[in-house]
GUBA-29556 format. One line per 10 residues: for each residue y, z, x of C-alpha. Coordinates in steps of 0.1 Angstrom, whole numbers, padded with zeros to 4 digits. Each point is the difference from the previous one (the first is absolute). Example, Ala and Ser with C-alpha at 12.3 -4.5 7.8 and 13.67 -1.06 7.14 Angstrom:
2
-0045 0078 0123; 0034 -0007 0014
// end
This chain:
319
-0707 -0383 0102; -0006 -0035 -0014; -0022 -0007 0033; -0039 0000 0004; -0033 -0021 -0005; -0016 -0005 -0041; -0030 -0010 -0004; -0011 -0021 -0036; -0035 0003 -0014; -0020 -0014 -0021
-0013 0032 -0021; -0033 -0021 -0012; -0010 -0006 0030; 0014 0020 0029; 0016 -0027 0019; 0034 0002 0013; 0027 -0019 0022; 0020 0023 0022; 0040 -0003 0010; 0028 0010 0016
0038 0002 -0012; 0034 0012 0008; 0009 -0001 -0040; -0032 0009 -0022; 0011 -0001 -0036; 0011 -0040 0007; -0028 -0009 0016; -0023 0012 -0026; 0024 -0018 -0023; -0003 -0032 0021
-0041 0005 0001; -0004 -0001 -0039; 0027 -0022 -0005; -0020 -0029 0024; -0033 0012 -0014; 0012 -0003 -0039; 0011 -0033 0005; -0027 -0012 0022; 0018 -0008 0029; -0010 0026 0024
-0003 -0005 0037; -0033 0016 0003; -0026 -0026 -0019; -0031 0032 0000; 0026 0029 -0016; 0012 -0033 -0023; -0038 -0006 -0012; -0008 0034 -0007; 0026 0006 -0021; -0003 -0031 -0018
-0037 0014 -0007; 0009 0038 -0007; 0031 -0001 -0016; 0032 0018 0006; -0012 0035 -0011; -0023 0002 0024; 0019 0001 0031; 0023 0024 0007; 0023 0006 0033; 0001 0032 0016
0020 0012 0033; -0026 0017 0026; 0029 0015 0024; 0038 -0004 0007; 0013 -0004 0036; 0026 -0011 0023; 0005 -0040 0004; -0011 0003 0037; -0032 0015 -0013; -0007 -0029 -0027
-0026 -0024 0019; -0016 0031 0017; -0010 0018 -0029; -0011 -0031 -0021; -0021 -0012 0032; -0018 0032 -0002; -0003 -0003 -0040; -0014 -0030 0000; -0026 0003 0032; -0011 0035 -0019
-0005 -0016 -0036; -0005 -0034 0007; 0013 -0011 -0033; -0010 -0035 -0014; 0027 -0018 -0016; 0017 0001 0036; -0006 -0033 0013; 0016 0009 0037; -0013 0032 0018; 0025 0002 0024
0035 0015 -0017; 0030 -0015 0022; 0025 0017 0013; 0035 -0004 -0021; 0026 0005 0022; 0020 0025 -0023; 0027 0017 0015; -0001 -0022 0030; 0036 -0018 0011; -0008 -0033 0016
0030 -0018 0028; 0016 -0035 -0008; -0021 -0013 0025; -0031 0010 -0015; 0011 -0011 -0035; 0007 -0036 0017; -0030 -0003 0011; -0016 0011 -0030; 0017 -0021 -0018; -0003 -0036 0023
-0040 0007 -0001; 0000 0004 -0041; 0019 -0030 -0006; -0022 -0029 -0011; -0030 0024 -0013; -0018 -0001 -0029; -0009 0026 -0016; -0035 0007 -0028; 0001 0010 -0029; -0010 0032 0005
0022 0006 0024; 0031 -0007 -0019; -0013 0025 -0030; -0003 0024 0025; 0035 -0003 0013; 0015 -0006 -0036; -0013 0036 -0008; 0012 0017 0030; 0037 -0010 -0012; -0006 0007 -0037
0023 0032 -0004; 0020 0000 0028; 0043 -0001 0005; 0011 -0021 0021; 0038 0014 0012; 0030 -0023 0001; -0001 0000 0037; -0034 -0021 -0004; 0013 -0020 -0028; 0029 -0013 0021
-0029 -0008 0030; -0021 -0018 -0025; 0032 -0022 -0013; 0010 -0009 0032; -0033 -0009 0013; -0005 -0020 -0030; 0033 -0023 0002; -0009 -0035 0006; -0034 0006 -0002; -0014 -0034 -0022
-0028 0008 -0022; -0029 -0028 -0004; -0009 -0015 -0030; -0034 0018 0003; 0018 0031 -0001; 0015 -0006 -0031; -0028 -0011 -0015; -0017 0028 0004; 0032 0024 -0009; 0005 -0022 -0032
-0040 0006 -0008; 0003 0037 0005; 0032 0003 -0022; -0019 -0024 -0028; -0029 0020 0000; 0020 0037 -0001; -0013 0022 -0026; 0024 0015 -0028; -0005 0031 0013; 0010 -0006 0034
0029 -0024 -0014; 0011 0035 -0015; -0001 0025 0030; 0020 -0026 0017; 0026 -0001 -0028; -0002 0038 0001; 0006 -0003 0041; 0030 -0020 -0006; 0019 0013 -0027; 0029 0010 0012
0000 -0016 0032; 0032 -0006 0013; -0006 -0021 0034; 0012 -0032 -0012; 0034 0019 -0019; 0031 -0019 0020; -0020 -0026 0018; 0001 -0035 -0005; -0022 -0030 0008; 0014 -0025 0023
0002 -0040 -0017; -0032 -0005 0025; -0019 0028 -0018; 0007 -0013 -0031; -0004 -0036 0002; -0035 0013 0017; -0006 0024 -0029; 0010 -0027 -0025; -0023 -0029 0019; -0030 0023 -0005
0004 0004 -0037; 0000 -0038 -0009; -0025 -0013 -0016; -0013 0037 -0005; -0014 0001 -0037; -0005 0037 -0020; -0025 0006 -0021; 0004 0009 -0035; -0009 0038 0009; 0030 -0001 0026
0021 -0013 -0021; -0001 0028 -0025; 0000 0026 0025; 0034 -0015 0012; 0012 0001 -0033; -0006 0031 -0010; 0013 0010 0035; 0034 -0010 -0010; 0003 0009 -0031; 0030 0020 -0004
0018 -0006 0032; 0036 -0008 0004; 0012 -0024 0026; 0030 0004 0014; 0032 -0024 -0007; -0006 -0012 0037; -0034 -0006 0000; 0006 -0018 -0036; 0025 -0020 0019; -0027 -0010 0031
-0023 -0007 -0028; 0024 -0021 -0018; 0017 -0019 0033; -0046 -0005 0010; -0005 -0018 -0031; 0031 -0024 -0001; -0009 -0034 0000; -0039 0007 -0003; -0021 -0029 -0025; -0031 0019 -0015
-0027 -0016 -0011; -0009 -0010 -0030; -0032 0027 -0001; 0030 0026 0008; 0021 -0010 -0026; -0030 0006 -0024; -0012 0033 0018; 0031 0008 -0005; 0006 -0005 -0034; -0030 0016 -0007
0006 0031 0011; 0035 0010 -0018; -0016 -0018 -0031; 0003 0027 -0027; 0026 0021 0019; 0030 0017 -0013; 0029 -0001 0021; 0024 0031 -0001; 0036 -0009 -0016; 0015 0010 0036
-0024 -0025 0016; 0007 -0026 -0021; 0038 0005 0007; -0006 -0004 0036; -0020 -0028 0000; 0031 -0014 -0021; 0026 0008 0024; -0018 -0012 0035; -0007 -0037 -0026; 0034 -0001 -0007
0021 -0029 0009; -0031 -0015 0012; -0005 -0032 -0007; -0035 -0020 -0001; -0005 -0038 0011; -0012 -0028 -0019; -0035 0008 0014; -0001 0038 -0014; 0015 -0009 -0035; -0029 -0025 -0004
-0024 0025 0008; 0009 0022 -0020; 0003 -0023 -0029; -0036 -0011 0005; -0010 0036 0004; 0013 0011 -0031; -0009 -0030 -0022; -0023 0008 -0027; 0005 0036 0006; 0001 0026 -0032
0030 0027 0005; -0004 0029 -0020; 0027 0007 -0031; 0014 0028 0025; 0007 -0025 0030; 0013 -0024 -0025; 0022 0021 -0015; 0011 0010 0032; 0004 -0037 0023; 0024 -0005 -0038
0022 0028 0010; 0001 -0011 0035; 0007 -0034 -0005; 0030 0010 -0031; 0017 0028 0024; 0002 -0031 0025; 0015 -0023 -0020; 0027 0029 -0015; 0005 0006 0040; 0007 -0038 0001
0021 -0004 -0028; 0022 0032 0014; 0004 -0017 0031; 0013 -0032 -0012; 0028 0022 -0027; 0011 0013 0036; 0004 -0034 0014; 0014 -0016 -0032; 0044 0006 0004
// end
C-alpha cells in the first residue's frame, strides 16, 4: 500500500507539517523537489529549510490507509499534534475514489471558467499531478477538448518564460521522458500547422549556447534522400544575406571534404550554368586570393583534362 498520511520534521527543532497521499514515495519526491529549488507552496516549511538545511529534515509515514480514510485520519493528526509549518488546520476532503455525473462536471466546469488562481494554489495542484499516468482514454478527452482552443499572448508569455528559464536538469528528465516516443510516428502537420509553426519562429534568434547544442545534436545523423529532396526543393530560389554568406563561409573554413562528397557536389553542379551576375562574384571573391601548390596543381589538371575532352569532341565532329 502506497496510501497513508507522512509527516516532515524539522529534527532541530521539532516542528513538522502533516499530509495526506494516495502515492507517498512521489509526493515526498515532489516535497524536496519544490523545497530544493525554492519554489514550494508552503512559504513557513520553505523558510525553515532555507535556514536548517536539507539534512535536517527528514519525511517519515505515520500510518497507511484506505483513500476513503485519507482526510479523516490527517484531521485527527493534525488537531492531536498541532504541527507548525501547517498554515491551514482544517485538511479537506479529496474526493478520491468518488465518480462524479456529466452534469456535475458541467457545472463544475462553467463555475471555474474565468478564475484565477494564487500562487500557492497552483504549486499545490502541480504537485498533486507530479507522478501520475494519465491513460489514452484521457489523452484523447484532453485533445479533443483542446481543439480550437486559442491561446493568449499572455499565455505564451509565460510558457516561453518557463521553457527559458528550465534547468539542465529538468531539460534532461524530459529528454529521458521522450526518448522513444512514438506519438507523432505517421502523423503529419496540416499546411495551417505549419505555416503557424513556421510564423512563430521568425524573427526567433538562438543564442550561441543553442546553437551548439543543435549542433552537436546532429552530428552524425543521416537524412533521408526525401528529406534531402524537401530540403533542397525549400531552399530553391532563396537570396542569403550577405552576414550568411560569411557565417557560412566561416564555418566549413578549414574543412576537408570526403572524395565521395566532393564527387557529388560535382555531379548535382553539372551542366549548370551561372549568370553574368554569379561569374562576377566569384571573380571578385577570388581576386587576390593565394591557392595553395595542391589546389593549383589540381584547378591545372582540371582545366588540361577539359581541354583534351574539347579537342576529342571536335576529332569526332571533324569528317
Amino acid at each position: 500500500m502506497n496510501t497513508g498520511i507522512y509527516m516532515i520534521q524539522n529534527t532541530v527543532n521539532g516542528n513538522a507539517y502533516i499530509g495526506q497521499s494516495a502515492k507517498l514515495n512521489n509526493r515526498k519526491w515532489a516535497h524536496f523537489w519544490a523545497l530544493n529549488n525554492s519554489t514550494h507552496f508552503n512559504r513557513h516549511l520553505q523558510n525553515a529549510y532555507n535556514k536548517y538545511g536539507k539534512e535536517n529534515f527528514r519525511f517519515d509515514v505515520l500510518l497507511y490507509c484506505e483513500n476513503s480514510e485519507l482526510t479523516y485520519y490527517e484531521q485527527k493528526i493534525v488537531d492531536t499534534l498541532s504541527p507548525k509549518y501547517n498554515i491551514r488546520r482544517e485538511c479537506v476532503d479529496s474526493s478520491k475514489g468518488i465518480t462524479r455525473t456529466e452534469e456535475y462536471k458541467l457545472k463544475l466546469s462553467k463555475a471555474l471558467t474565468g478564475r484565477i488562481y494564487s500562487e500557492e494554489t497552483i504549486q499545490k495542484m502541480s504537485l498533486a499531478q507530479l507522478g501520475k499516468k494519465v491513460s489514452e482514454e484521457t489523452r484523447i478527452k484532453i485533445s479533443l477538448s483542446n481543439m480550437g482552443r486559442k491561446v493568449t499572448e499572455e499565455t505564451r508569455r509565460k510558457i516561453g518564460l518557463a521553457n527559458k528559464n528550465m534547468s539542465d536538469e529538468t531539460r534532461k528528465k524530459l529528454s529521458l521522458i521522450n526518448t522513444g516516443n512514438t506519438n507523432m510516428l505517421g502523423k503529419h502537420h496540416s499546411e495551417e500547422t505549419k505555416r503557424k509553426i513556421s510564423l512563430s519562429h521568425i524573427g526567433m534568434k538562438h543564442s550561441e549556447e543553442s546553437k551548439t547544442k543543435i549542433s552537436l545534436v546532429q552530428i552524425g545523423k543521416k537524412l533521408s534522400e526525401e528529406t534531402k529532396h524537401k530540403l533542397s526543393l525549400a531552399n530553391t530560389g532563396k537570396k542569403r544575406t550577405e552576414e550568411q554568406n560569411r557565417k557560412n563561409s566561416l564555418a566549413h573554413k578549414g574543412k576537408k571534404l570526403s572524395e565521395e562528397h566532393k564527387r557529388k557536389i560535382s555531379l548535382v553542379h553539372k551542366g549548370k550554368k551561372l549568370s553574368e551576375e554569379q561569374i562576377e562574384k566569384t571573380r571578385l571573391k577570388n581576386t587576390g586570393k593565394k591557392r595553395s601548390e595542391e589546389i593549383r596543381q589540381k584547378m591545372s589538371l582540371a582545366a588540361t583534362a577539359r581541354e583534351e575532352k574539347k579537342r576529342q569532341q571536335r576529332l569526332q565532329v571533324q569528317p
